[in-house]
C-alpha positions, 0 to 999 in steps of 0.5 A: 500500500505504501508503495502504492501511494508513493508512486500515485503522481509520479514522472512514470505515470505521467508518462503513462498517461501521456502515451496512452492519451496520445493515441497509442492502444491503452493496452499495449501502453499498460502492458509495457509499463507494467512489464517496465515496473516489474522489471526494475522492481525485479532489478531492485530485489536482486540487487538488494540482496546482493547488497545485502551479503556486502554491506549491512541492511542498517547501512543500506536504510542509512545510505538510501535515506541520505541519498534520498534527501541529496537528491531532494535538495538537489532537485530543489535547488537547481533551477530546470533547464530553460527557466528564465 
């Protein structure tokens, strides 16, 4: 659920939304973004545990929270290309 509500809004739907509204069959547009989703979720699994027999899951929680707010910053302060 909270993967859920944590993606509702985001650049990938929008897209999603786009191509579906420009035309393209709904289906096929639903069926390659789903594809897509559980393909990079299944990257993140096994990539995670792999991780994981390396590095400490507390260091993983603690390297991603701290990714998580550089980029953040990062995105709000850096001015989007073609902004006056």
């Amino acid at each position: 659920m909270v993967i859920f509500v944590a993606e509702l809004g985001d650049k990938t739907q929008l897209a999603t939304l786009s191509l579906a509204a420009g035309g393209s069959s709904r289906w096929i547009v639903f069926a390659g973004s789903a594809l897509a989703l559980v393909a990079t979720t299944a990257l993140a699994v096994v990539l995670g545990e792999g991780l994981t027999r390396l590095v400490p899951p507390t260091w993983i929680r603690k390297g991603a929270g701290v990714l998580f707010l550089v980029l953040g910053i990062m995105f709000l302060v850096t001015r989007p290309q073609g902004a006056g």
